[in-house]
Every structure is written in C-alpha cells, then in structure tokens.
C-alpha positions as a Python dict, from the first residue, in 0.01 Angstrom:
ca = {
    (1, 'X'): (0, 0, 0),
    (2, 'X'): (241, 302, 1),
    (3, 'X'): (154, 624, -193),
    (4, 'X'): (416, 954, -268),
    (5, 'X'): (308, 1267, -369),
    (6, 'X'): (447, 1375, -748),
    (7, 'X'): (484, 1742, -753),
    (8, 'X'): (641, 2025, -1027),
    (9, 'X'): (738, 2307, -752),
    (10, 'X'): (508, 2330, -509),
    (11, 'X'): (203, 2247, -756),
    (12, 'X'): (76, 1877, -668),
    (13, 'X'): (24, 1671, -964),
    (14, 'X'): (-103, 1332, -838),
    (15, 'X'): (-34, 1084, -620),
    (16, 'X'): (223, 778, -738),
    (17, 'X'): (62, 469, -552),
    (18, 'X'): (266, 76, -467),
    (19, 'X'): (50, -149, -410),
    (20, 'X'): (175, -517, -222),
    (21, 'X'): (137, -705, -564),
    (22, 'X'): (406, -477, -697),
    (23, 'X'): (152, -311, -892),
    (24, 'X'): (197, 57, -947),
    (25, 'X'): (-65, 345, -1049),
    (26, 'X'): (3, 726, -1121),
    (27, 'X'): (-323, 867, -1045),
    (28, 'X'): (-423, 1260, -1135),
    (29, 'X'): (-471, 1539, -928),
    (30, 'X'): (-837, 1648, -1003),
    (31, 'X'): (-687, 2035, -976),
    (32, 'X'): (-432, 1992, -1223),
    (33, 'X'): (-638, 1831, -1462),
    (34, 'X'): (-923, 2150, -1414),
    (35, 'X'): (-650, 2383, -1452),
    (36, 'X'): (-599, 2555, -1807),
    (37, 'X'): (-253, 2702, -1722),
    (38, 'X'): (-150, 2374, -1527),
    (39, 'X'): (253, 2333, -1561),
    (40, 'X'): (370, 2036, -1770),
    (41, 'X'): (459, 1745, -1589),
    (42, 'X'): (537, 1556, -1928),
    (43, 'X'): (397, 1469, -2251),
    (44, 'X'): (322, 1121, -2207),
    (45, 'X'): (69, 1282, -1901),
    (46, 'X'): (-44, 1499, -2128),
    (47, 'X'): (-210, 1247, -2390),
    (48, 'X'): (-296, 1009, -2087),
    (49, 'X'): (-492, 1277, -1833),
    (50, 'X'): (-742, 1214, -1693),
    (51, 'X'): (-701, 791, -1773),
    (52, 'X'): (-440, 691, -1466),
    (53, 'X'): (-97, 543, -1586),
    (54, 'X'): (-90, 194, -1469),
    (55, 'X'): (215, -54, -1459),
    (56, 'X'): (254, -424, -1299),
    (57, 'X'): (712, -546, -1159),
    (58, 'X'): (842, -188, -1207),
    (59, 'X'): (760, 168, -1200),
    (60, 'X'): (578, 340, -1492),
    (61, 'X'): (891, 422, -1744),
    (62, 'X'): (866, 762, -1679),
    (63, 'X'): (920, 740, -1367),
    (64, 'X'): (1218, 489, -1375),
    (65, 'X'): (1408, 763, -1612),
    (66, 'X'): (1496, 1000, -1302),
    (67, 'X'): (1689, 723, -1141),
    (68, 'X'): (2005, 672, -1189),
    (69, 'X'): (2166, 382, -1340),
    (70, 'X'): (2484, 121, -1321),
    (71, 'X'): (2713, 217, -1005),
    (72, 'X'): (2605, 528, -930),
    (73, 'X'): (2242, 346, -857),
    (74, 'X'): (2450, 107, -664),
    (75, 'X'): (2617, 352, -417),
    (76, 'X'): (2279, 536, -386),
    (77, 'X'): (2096, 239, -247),
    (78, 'X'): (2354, 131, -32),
    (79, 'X'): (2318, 434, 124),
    (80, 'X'): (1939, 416, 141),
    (81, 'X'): (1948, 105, 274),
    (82, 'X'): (1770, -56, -31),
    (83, 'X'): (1796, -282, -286),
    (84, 'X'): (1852, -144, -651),
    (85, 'X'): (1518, -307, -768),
    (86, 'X'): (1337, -107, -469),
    (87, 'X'): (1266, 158, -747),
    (88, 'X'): (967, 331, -568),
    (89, 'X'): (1189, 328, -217),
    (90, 'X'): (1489, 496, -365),
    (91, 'X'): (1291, 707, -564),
    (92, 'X'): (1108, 851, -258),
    (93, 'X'): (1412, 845, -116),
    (94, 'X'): (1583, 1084, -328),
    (95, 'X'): (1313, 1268, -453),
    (96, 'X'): (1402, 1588, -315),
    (97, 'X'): (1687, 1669, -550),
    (98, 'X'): (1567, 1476, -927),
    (99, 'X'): (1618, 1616, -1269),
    (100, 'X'): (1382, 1916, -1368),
    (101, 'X'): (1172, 2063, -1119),
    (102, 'X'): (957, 1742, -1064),
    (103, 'X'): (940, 1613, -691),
    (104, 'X'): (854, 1283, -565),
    (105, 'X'): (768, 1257, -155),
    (106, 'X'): (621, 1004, 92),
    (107, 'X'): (283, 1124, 155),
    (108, 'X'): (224, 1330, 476),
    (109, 'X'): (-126, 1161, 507),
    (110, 'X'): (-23, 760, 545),
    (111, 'X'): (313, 764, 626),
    (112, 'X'): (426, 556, 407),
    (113, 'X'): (781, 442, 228),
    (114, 'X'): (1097, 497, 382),
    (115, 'X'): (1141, 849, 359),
    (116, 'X'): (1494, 809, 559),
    (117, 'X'): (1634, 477, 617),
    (118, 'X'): (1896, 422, 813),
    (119, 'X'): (2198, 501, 726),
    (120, 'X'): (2521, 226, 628),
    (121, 'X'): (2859, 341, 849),
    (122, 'X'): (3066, 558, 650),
    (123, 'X'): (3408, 394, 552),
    (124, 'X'): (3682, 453, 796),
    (125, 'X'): (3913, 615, 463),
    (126, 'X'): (3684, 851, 392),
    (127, 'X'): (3482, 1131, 505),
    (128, 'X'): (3075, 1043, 521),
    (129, 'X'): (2883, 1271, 244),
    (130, 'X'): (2541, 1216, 302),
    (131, 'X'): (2408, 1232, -38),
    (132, 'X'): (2033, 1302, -163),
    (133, 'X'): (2036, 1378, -527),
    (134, 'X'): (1956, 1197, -869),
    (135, 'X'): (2119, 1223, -1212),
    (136, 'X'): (1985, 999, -1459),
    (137, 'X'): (2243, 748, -1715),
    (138, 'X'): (2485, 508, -1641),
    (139, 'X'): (2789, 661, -1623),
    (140, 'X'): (2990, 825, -1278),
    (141, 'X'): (2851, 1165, -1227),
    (142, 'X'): (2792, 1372, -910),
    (143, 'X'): (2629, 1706, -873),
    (144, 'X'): (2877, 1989, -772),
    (145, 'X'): (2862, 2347, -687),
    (146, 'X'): (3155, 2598, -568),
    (147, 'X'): (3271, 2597, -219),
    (148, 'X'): (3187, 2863, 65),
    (149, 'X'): (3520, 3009, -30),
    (150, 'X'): (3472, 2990, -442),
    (151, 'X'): (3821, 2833, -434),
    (152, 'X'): (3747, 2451, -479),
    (153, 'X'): (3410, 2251, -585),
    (154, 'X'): (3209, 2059, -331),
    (155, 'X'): (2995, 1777, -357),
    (156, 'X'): (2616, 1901, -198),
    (157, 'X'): (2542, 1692, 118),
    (158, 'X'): (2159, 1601, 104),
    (159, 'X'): (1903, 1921, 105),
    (160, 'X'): (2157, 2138, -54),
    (161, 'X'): (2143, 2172, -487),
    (162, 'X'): (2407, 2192, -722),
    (163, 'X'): (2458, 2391, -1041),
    (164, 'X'): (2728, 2123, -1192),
    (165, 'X'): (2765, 1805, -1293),
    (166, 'X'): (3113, 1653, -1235),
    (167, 'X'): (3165, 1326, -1425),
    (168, 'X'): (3402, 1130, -1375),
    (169, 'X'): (3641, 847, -1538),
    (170, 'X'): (3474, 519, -1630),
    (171, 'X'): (3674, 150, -1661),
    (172, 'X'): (3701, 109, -2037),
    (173, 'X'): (3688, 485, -2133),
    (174, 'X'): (4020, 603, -2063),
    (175, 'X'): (4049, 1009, -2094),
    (176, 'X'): (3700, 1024, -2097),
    (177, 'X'): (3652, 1315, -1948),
    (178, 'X'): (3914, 1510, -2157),
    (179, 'X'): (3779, 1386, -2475),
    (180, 'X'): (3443, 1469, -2394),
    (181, 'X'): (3505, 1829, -2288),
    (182, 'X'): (3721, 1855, -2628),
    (183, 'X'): (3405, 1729, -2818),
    (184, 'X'): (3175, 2002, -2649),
    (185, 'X'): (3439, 2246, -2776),
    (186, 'X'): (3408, 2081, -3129),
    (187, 'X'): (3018, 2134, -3090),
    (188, 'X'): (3010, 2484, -2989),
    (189, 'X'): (3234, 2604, -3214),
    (190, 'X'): (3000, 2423, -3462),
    (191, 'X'): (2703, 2645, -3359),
    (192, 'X'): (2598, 2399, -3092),
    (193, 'X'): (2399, 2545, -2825),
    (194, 'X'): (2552, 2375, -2510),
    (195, 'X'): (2558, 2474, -2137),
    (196, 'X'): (2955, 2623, -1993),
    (197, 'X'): (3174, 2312, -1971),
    (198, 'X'): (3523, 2306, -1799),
    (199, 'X'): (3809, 2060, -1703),
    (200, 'X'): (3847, 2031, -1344),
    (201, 'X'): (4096, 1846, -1138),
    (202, 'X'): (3998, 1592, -841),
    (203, 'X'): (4175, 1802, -606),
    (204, 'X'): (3967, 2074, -669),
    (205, 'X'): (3691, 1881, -458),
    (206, 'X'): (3697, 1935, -96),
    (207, 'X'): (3593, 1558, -66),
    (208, 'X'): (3450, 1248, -277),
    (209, 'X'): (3337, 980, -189),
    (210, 'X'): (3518, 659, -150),
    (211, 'X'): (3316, 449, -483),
    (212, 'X'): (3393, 739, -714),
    (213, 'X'): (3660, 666, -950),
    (214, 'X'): (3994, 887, -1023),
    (215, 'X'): (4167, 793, -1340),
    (216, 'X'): (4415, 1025, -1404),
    (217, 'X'): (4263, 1296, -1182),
    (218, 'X'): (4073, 1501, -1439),
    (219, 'X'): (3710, 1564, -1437),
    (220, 'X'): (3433, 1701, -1671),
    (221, 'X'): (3235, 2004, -1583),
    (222, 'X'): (2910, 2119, -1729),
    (223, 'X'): (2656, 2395, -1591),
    (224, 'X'): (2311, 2230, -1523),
    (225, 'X'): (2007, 2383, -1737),
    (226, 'X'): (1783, 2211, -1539),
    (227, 'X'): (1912, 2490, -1226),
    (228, 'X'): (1974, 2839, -1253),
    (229, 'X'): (2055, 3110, -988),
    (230, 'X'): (2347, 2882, -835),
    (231, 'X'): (2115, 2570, -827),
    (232, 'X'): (1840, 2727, -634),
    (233, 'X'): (1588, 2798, -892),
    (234, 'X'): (1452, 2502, -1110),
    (235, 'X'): (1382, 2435, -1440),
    (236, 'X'): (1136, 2131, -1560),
    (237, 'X'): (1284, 1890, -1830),
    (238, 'X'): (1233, 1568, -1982),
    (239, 'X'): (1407, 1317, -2214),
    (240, 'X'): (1295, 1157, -2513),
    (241, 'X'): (1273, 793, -2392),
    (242, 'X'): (1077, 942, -2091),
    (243, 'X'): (818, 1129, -2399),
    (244, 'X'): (811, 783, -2615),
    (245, 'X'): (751, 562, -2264),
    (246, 'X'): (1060, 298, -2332),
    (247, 'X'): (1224, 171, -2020),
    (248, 'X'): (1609, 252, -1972),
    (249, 'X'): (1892, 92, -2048),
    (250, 'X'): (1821, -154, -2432),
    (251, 'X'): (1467, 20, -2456),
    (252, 'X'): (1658, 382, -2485),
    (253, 'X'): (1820, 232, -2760),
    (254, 'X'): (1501, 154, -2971),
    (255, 'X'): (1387, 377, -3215),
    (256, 'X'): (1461, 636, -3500),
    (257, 'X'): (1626, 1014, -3587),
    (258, 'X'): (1305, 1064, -3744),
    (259, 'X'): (1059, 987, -3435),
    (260, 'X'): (1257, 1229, -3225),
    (261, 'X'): (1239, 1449, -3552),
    (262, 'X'): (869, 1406, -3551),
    (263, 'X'): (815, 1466, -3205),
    (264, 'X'): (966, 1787, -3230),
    (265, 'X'): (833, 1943, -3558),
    (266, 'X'): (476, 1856, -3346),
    (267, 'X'): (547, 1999, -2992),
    (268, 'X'): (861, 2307, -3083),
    (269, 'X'): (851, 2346, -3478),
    (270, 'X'): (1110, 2584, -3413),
    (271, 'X'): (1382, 2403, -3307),
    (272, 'X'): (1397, 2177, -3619),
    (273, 'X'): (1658, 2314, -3755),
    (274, 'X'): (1854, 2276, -3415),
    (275, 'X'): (1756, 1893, -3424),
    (276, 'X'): (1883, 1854, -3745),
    (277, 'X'): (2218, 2090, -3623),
    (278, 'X'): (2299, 1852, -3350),
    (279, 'X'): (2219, 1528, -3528),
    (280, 'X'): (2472, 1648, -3804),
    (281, 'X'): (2732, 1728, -3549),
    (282, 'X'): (2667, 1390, -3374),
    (283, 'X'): (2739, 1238, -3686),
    (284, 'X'): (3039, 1375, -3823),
    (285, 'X'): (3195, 1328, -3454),
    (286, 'X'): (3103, 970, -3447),
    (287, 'X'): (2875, 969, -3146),
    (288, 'X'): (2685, 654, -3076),
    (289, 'X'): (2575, 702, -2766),
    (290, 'X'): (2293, 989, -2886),
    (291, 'X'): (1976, 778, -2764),
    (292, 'X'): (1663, 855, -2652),
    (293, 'X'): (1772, 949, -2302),
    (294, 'X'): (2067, 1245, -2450),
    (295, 'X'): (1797, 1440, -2625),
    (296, 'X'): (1518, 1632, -2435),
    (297, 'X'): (1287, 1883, -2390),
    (298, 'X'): (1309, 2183, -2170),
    (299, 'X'): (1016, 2374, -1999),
    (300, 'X'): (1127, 2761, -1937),
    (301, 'X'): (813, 2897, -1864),
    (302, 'X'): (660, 2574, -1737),
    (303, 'X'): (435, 2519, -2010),
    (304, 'X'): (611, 2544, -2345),
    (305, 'X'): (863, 2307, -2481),
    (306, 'X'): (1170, 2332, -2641),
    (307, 'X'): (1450, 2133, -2742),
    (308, 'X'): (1744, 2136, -2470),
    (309, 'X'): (2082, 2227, -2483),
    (310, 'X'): (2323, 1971, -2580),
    (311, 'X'): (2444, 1743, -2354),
    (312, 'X'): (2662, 1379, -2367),
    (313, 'X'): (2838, 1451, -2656),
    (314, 'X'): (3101, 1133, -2668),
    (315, 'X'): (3297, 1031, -2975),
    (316, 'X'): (3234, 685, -2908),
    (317, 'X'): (3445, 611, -3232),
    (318, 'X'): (3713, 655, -3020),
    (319, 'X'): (3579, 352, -2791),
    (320, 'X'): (3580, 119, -3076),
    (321, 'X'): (3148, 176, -3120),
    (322, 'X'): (3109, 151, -3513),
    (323, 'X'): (2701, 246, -3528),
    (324, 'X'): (2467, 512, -3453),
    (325, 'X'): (2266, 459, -3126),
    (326, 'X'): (1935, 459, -3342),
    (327, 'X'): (1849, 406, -3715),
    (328, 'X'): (1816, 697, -3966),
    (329, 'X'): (1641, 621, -4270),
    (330, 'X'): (1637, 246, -4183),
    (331, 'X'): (2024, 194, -4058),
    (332, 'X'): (2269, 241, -3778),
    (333, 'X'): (2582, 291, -4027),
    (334, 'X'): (2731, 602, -3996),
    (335, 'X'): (2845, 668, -4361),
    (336, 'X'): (2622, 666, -4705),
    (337, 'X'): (2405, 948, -4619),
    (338, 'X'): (2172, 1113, -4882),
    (339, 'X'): (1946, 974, -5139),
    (340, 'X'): (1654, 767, -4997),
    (341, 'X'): (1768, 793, -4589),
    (342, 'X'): (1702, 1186, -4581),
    (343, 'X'): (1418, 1167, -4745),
    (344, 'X'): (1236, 1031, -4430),
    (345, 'X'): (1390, 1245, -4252),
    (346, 'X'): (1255, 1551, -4447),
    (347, 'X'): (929, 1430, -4410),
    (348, 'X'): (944, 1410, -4014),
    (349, 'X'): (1004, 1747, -4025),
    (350, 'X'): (751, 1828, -4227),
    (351, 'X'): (1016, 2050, -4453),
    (352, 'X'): (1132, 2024, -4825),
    (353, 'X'): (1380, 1784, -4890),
    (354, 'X'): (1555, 2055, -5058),
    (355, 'X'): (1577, 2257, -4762),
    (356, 'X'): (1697, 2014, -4559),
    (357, 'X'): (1957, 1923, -4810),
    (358, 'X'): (2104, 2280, -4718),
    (359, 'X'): (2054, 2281, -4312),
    (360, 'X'): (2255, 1950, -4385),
    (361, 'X'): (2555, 2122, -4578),
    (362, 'X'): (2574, 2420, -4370),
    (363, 'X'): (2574, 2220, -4073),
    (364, 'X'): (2821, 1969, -4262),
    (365, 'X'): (3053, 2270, -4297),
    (366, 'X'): (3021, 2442, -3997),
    (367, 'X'): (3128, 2100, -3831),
    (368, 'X'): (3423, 1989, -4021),
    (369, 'X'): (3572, 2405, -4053),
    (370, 'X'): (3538, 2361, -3641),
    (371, 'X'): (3718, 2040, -3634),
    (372, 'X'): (4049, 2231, -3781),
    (373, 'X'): (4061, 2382, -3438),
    (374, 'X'): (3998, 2066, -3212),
    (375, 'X'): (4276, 1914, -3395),
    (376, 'X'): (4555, 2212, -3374),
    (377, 'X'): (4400, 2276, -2999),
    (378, 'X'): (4609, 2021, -2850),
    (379, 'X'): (4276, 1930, -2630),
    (380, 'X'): (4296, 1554, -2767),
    (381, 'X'): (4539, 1296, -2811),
    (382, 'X'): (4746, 1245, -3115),
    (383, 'X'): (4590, 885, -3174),
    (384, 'X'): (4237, 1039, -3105),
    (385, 'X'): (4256, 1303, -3341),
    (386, 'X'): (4399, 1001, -3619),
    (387, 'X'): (4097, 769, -3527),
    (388, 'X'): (3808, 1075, -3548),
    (389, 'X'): (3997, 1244, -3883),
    (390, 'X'): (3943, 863, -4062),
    (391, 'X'): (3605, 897, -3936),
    (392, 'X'): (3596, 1201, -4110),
    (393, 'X'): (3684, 1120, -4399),
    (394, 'X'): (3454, 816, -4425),
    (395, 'X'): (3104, 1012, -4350),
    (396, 'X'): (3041, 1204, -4654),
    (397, 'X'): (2645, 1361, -4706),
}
C-alpha cells in the first residue's frame, strides 16, 4: 500500500492511496472539507466530498488527465525508470511541476512510491536534461522559459518552472507548428481571448533532448496561463474531460457542444457568450481536435471558475479530419448549421434562441472578416489557405 499527498499550493487536500490489488482511493482531507473558503481542487470533488473517489486497474480519471500522453509519456517514464502503465509511480514522480497549481507527493509519513528512481544513462549525442514536469495531450511539447541571458529559450531541468510551452513537429502533421501559430492569429484577430503565441526556431534552445523531433526547425510558442510571474506563481485549472470524469484518449472524444455549454452556463454564466465565440471560430477554421481535454476552466482567485483562454487551436481540415471532435445538435458534420441543431444549443445555455442566433452571426463575421488577413499574411501555405477557403465556403450558419 503506497499513499501521496494531493495538494493545491501548500493547502493539503487528501491523500491519493494504491493499494497491491491495483485498487486506488482519493480520500478527503477532513480540513478541507470543514473549510468554507477551501480552494477548488475540481468540480468532480466538489459534488463527491465528503464520499471518497474510488477506482479498481487505473487511476481515478481525474487524476490520469495531468499525465501526459503518446511519446512524450514514453520519454518521461524512461526516465523515471517506469513503465507507462505505472500511472501512480510517474505521477508521484512528476508531481512537482503538473498543470494548475495541484501537487501530487509521496507521503513524508510511509515512505512510499518512488519519489526518485534511478536514473537511465543519458545518450552519448546529447546533453542529459533531467526533466520533472507534466503537460497533458498527446502531442510533442516541452515547457520552456528564457535563458539566464534572455537571448535563447531553455528547457527547465527538474525543480525549476517554465512560463512556455514549446511544441514541436509531429510525424503526419507537417508545418504543424506554423499552421497552428497562423490559426491563433486567425482567432485573436477574431476576438479570441488567447495567451501570447510566437514562432521560435530550434536553435533558439540552448539544448533538447535527443527524442524530441525537429521537422523543419520551427517551433510553436504559447505563454502558460496556468503560471504567471515568469512561471513562479501558479494558477489552478482543469479540463473538461477531467469535470465530466471520462478517461483520456477515445473517452475525451465522447460527448456534446452542448454538455460543455451546460456546464458552463451552471458554474461561469458569464462566459457563455465566450463558449459560443470560440466554438464558432473552431468551426469556421475546421478544427476537429476541440475535445473535452482543449476546453477548461481556470481558477484566478482559487475559488471561482471561469472559462480559459484558448488553447490547441489546429485546422485539422488541413490533416485530412472531415468531423467535429464531438456532436452538436446530434452530429459531427461540420456544415448545415441552424434550424433544429442550435436549438439545443440555445437551451444549454439557458438563452433565447434568438439571441444566440446573433452571438452566432457576429461571431460568424468577426471570423471570416479575420480570415482576409490570415490569407494575405503570408503566415500559411498557398495549398493551406486553398484547402481552409473551400472549407469556408462549405460551413454556412
């Protein structure tokens, strides 16, 4: 039986126990439960306190979502000396440096877990970079912050904190990074709110390591919400598959526009209109990848929600991905909105249909007037501004 401490700061919010039967229970802190101005850990903990969360072969979902996932999971065990299904050891392993301001460590009291396992030799071709961080998702992304000399980028070596994420080219995406900065371009200037994003070169990096792949050399930059004050201060977030308890990778998948809608007209009426901003823009630019795990919530003070920033905005058009990555009003397809598939919508929200008939045109317009930039911008390819126009031109409200 191993047991970590689950903390948000320095305020202890239970214990996260792994029992030899690969059994796992998240049991509450009897403090934070008694305490009226507790910080929130998450709204699934919320509707369970004081009942522990229970789970039998993996950890509890919510818990699984601050791994990391594909090859990026893969060069973080190897490095910890575990096996990718060793959740609960490479999540105490890493839990010094997870997304939001939640922290996961072997407890002082038993002893248990591997807290630091031994590390594998470094390759003789490249530099060792100890690493100790955690960004959730699939694809190659590292945390970065400027050097000592605010001339290049660095990667932070384990107990240090980054303000960046740098991701990287993946096999089957070529340009990706290009055409993903383009589209956050394409958002903002669509009255997207979304965190400072910049190209960046390779060689900008003092070192990588070895695993990370190079494509042509360019690399995506976006400023971390979850940090502030160059990484040192954090901020608590969570995603939506992490709120609606589905496991990652097909389970982030499941689900519909208007659950998410839902969700927030309940816990930050305010930022309804937002949603409905964003899912417009995600639309029109033919991103399928928007699932559960690219929309969350973000906890300024602590205590009060609100819809995040941004973030992952892909054209997967452009990657040959014909659907939405969940249903609105009952389908994936992009085109043949109106009618009968807002009106579901609408009632999520708990607004008029009317009125969201005209957050959808202004939204509509705002998007397609900001397009005319992207294409004269010379930020994509001549072949990716062809596919997205035809996209264009087939998604009509």
């Amino acid at each position: 039986m191993r047991r970590c401490d689950v903390l948000l700061g320095t305020y202890r919010v239970g214990a996260l126990w792994c029992f030899e039967d690969d059994h796992f229970e998240f049991a509450f802190d009897e403090t934070w439960i008694g305490d009226p101005e507790r910080p929130i850990l998450g709204q699934l903990f919320e509707d369970r306190r004081p009942n522990p969360i229970l789970s039998d072969g993996t950890l509890p979902c919510w818990f699984l979502h601050l791994l990391p996932q594909g090859p990026l999971a893969r060069m973080l065990a190897a490095q910890a000396a575990v096996s990718e299904d060793e959740s609960f050891d490479l999540l105490a392993y890493l839990g010094e440096d997870l997304p939001g301001n939640v922290y996961v460590r072997p407890s002082a009291q038993d002893g248990a877990g591997r807290t630091r396992p031994e590390r594998s030799e470094p390759r003789a071709d490249s530099p060792e970079i100890e690493l100790g961080f955690s960004l959730a998702g699939a694809q190659w992304k590292l945390p970065a912050r400027s050097s000592a000399n605010e001339r290049g980028l660095v990667v932070p070596a384990r107990g240090q904190s980054g303000d960046w994420i740098a991701k990287f080219s993946g096999t089957g995406y070529p340009n990706l990074p290009a055409v993903e900065f383009a589209c956050a371009e394409w958002a903002r200037r669509s009255g997207i709110e979304i965190p400072a994003t910049r190209l960046a070169k390779v060689a900008e990096f003092e070192r990588l390591p070895s695993e990370v792949p190079i494509g042509d050399g360019t690399v995506y930059l976006i400023r971390r919400f979850d940090r502030e004050d160059g990484g040192l201060r954090r901020v608590h977030i969570e995603d939506f598959a992490q709120i609606v308890d589905r496991p990652p990778g097909y389970g982030q998948f499941q689900g519909a526009y208007e659950e998410i809608a839902a969700l927030i007209a309940s816990i930050t009426p305010k930022d309804t209109r937002r949603f409905v901003d964003q899912l417009v823009f995600c639309i029109l630019s033919g991103n399928g990848d928007a699932h559960m795990k690219n929309w969350s919530l973000i906890y300024p003070d602590g205590r009060n929600a609100r819809l995040s920033p941004a973030y992952d905005l892909v054209p997967t058009v452009l990657y040959g991905d014909q659907d939405l990555a969940l249903s609105l009003g009952g389908t994936k397809e992009f085109s043949g909105f109106g009618g009968a598939r807002l009106e579901g919508l609408a009632r999520a929200l708990g607004v008029l249909r009317a009125e969201l008939d005209e957050w959808v045109r202004e939204a509509e317009s705002r998007t397609r007037t900001a397009w005319e930039f992207v294409q004269e911008s010379g930020l994509l390819s001549h072949p990716h501004r062809e596919l997205l126009s035809s996209h264009l031109a087939r998604v009509r409200f």
